[in-house]
Each structure stands twice: as structure tokens, then as C-alpha cells.
C-alpha positions as CSV (number, residue, x, y, z in Angstrom):
1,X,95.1,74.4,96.4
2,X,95.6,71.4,98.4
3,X,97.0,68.5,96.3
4,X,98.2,64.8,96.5
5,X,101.6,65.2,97.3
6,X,103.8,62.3,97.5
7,X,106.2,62.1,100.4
8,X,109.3,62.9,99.0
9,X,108.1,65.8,97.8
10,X,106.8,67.0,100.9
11,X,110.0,67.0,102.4
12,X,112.1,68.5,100.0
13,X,109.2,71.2,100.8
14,X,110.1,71.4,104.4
15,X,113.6,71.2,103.8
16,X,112.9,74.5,102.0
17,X,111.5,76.5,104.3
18,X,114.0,75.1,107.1
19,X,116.6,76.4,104.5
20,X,114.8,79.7,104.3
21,X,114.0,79.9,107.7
22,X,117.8,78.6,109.4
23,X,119.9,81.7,108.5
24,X,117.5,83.5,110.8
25,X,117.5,81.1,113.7
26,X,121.8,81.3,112.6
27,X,121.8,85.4,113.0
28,X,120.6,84.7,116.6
29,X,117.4,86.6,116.1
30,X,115.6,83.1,117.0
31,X,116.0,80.3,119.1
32,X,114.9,77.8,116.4
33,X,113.1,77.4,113.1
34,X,109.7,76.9,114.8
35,X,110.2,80.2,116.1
36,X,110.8,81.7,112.8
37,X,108.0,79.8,111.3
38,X,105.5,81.1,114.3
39,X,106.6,84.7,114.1
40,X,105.6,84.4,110.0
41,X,102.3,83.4,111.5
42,X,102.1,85.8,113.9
43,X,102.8,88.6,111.5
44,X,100.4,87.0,108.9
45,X,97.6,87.3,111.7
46,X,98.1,90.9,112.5
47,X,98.1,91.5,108.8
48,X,94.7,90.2,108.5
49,X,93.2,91.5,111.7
50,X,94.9,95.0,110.3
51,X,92.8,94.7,106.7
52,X,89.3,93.7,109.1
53,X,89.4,97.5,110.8
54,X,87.1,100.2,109.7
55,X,90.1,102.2,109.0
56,X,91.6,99.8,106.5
57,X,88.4,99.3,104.4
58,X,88.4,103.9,104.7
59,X,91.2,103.3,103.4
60,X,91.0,101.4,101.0
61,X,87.1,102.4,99.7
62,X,89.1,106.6,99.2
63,X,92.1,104.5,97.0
64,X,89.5,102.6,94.9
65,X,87.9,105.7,94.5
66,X,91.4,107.5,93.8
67,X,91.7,105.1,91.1
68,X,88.2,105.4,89.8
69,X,88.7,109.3,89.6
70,X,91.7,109.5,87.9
71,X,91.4,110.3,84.0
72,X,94.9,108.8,82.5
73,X,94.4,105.8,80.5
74,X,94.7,102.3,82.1
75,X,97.7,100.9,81.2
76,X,97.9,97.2,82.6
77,X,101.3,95.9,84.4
78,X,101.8,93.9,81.2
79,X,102.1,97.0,79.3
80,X,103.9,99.1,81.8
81,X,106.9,96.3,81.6
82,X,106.9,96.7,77.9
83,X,107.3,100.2,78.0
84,X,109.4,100.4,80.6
85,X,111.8,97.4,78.6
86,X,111.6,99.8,75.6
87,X,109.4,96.9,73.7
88,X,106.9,98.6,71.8
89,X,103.3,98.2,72.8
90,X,100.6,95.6,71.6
């Protein structure tokens, strides 16, 4: 994942997410873009410390076994857009 990247590149890269990230400093929900950026963090972090409780994985093992249980035919996300285009299937 982490690549060579020449400097140029790496800040038209940052001058994306400052783009991204400057309408919400502009709406006045934040003070600046390294506000923005730390509250993605921050939210990122409670995701994953949410998916490490017991509860999660309960949750997650009974819709795994949902899945397992059910007797329709798999149809894969591929196919679904194909259907769903009216494209007829492979």
C-alpha cells in the first residue's frame, strides 16, 4: 500500500483532502482543516473499538449465520447489477 510517491504528487494529494475537507471548516462546523481531518480520525477509532466488543462479533457471528441459513441462491453483486440494469445474466 505504501508507495514511492514523488512530491508533486503528494501534494496534489493533500490539496485534495484540504479541498474535501475546507467546505466543512467554511460551514463553520470546524475551526480548521486539522480539525476536520482529526474528527475523521476520531470517528475511525470508535469505529474500530465498536467492531472489538463482544456484542459486535454477536452480532456479526448470528448475520454470518443468517446468511449461511438462508436457501435462495447466491447471486453475486456482479450479477445483481446485471439484473437489476436489465442485462441478461452470464
Amino acid at each position: 500500500m505504501n508507495k514511492p510517491v514523488k512530491i508533486d504528487q503528494q501534494a496534489a494529494e493533500l490539496e485534495a483532502v484540504r479541498a474535501r475537507a475546507q467546505p466543512h471548516v467554511d460551514s463553520g462546523r470546524f475551526e480548521s482543516v486539522e480539525a476536520v481531518l482529526r474528527a475523521g480520525l476520531d470517528a475511525l477509532d470508535e469505529d474500530d473499538r465498536a467492531m472489538e466488543t463482544p456484542e459486535f462479533t454477536a452480532w456479526l457471528r448470528e448475520k454470518v449465520a443468517e446468511a449461511d441459513a438462508d436457501p435462495r441462491l447466491y447471486v453475486s453483486m456482479e450479477e445483481a447489477f446485471r439484473i437489476a440494469r436489465g442485462e441478461s445474466p452470464e
